[in-house]
MILUMVEX-243324 format. One record per residue (C-alpha): residue in one letter; x, y, z; residue number from 1. Coordinates in Angstrom, 1 decimal, always signed. Layout:
BEGIN
("A", (X, Y, Z), NUM)
...
This chain:
BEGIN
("X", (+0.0, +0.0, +0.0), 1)
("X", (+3.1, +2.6, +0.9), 2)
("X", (+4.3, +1.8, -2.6), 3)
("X", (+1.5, +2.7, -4.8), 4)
("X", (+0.9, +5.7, -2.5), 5)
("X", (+5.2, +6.7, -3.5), 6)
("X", (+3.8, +5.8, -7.1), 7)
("X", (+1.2, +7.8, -7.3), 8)
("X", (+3.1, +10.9, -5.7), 9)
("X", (+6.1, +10.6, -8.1), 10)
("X", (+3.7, +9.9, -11.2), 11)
("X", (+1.5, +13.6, -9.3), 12)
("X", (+4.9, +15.6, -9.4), 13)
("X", (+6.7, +14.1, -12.5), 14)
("X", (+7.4, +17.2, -14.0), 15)
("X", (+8.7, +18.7, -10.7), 16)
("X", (+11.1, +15.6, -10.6), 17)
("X", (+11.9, +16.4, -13.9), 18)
("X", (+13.2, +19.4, -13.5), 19)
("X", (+15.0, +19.1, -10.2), 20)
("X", (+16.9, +16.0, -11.7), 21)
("X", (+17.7, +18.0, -14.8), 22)
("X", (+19.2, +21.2, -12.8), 23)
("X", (+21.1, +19.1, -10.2), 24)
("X", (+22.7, +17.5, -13.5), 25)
("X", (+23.6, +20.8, -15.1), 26)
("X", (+24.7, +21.5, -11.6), 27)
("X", (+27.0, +18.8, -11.2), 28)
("X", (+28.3, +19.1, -15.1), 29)
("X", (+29.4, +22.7, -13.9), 30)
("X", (+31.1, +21.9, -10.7), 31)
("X", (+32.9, +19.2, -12.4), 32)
("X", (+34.3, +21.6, -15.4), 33)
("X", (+35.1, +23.8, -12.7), 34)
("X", (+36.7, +20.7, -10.7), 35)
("X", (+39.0, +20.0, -14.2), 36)
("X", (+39.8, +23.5, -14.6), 37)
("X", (+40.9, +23.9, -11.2), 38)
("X", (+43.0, +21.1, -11.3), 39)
("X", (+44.4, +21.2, -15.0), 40)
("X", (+45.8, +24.8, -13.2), 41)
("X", (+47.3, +23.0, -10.4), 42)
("X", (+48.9, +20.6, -12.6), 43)
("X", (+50.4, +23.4, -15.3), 44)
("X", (+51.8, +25.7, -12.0), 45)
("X", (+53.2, +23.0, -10.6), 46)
("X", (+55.0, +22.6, -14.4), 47)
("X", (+55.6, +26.1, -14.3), 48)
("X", (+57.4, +25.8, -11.2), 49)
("X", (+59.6, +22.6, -12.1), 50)
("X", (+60.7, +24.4, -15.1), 51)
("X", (+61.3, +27.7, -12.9), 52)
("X", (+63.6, +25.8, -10.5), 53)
("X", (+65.5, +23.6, -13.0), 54)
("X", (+66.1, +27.3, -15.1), 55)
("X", (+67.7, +28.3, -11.4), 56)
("X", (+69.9, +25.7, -11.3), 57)
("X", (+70.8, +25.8, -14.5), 58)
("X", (+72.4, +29.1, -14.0), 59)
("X", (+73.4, +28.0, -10.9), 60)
("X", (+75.3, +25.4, -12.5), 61)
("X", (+76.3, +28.0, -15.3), 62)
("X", (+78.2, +30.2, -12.3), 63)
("X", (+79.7, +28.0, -10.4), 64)
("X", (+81.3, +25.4, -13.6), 65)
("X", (+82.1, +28.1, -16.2), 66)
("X", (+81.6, +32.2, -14.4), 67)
("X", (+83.8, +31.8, -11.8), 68)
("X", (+86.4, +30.5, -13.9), 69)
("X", (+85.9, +33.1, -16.2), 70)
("X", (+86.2, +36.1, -13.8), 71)
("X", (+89.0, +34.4, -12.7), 72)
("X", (+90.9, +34.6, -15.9), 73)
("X", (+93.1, +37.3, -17.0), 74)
("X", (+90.9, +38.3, -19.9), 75)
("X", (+87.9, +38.7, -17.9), 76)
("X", (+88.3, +42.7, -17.7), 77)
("X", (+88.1, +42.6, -21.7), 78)
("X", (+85.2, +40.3, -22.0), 79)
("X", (+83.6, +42.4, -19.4), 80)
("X", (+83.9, +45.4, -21.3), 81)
("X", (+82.6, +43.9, -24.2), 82)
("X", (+79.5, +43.1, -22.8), 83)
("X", (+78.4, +46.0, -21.1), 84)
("X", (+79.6, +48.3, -24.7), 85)
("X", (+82.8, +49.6, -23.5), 86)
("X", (+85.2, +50.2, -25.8), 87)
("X", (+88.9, +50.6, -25.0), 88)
("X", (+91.7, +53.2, -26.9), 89)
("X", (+92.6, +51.6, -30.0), 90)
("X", (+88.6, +50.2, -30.6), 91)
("X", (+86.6, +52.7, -32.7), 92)
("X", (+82.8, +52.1, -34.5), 93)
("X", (+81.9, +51.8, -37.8), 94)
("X", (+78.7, +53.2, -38.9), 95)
("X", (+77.3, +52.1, -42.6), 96)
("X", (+75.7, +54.4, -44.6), 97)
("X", (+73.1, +53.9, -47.4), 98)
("X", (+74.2, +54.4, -50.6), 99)
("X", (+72.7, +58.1, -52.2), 100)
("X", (+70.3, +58.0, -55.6), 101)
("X", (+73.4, +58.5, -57.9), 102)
("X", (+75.4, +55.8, -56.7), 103)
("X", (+72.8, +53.5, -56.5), 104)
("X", (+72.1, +54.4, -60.7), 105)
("X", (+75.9, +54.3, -61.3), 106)
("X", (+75.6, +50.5, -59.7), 107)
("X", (+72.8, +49.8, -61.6), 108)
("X", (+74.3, +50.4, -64.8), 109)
("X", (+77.1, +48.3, -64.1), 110)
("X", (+74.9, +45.6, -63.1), 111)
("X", (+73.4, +45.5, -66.5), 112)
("X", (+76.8, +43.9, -67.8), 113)
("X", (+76.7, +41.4, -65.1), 114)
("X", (+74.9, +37.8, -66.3), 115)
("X", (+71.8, +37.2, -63.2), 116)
("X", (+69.6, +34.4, -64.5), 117)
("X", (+70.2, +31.2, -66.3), 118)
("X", (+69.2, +31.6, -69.5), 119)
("X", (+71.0, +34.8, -69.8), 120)
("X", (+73.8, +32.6, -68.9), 121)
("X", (+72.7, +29.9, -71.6), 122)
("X", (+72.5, +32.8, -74.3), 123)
("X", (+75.7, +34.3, -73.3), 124)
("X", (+77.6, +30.7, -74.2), 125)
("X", (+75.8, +30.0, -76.8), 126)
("X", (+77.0, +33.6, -78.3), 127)
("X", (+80.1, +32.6, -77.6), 128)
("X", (+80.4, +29.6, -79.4), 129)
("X", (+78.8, +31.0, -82.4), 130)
("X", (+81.6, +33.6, -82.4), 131)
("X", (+84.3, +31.5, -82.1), 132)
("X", (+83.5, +29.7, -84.9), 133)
């Protein structure tokens, strides 16, 4: 008797069953993609910081096996120098310049003389060939 009474409640509020099942679902869908998010985070900042300490020791590494011997040596003062743009007496800059409208015609008629593709090339020996003969 209990059972049909359950029975005839659920079949009374089926749509409100309905419903409620079908929000608690979208409900649960969202906390889980929240759930993978949050841990899909966790995982790539715990990456971030493996990579983070094996770059440390790395240059750790870097100073104590190669710096520190290189300080130590007796060039150190000019490959110092070097690095931070110093430049000593006898070391001067160059500076390149474009090249101005007229030289850049004069250069192009020069150029004309000069063989640039391969059938020019083929034509030129072939004209000379024919000459020679």
């Amino acid at each position: 008797m209990r059972k049909e009474k359950y029975i005839k409640i659920i079949w009374k509020h089926w749509n409100t069953i309905k419903i409620i099942s079908t929000l608690l679902t979208i409900l649960a869908m969202i906390v889980a993609a929240r759930t993978y998010i949050t841990y899909n985070s966790i995982i790539e900042a715990i990456n971030n910081v493996n990579h983070n300490i094996r770059a440390v020791e790395d240059e750790i590494a870097y100073s104590n096996n190669f710096l520190k011997y290189y300080l130590d040596s007796e060039y150190s003062d000019y490959f110092l120098a070097h690095k931070n743009n110093i430049l000593f007496n006898w070391e001067f800059i160059i500076k390149f310049q474009a090249p101005l409208e007229n030289e850049k015609e004069e250069k192009n008629i020069e150029n004309k003389n000069i063989i640039q593709t391969p059938q020019e090339s083929r034509q030129h020996f072939i004209k000379s060939k024919i000459h020679k003969k």
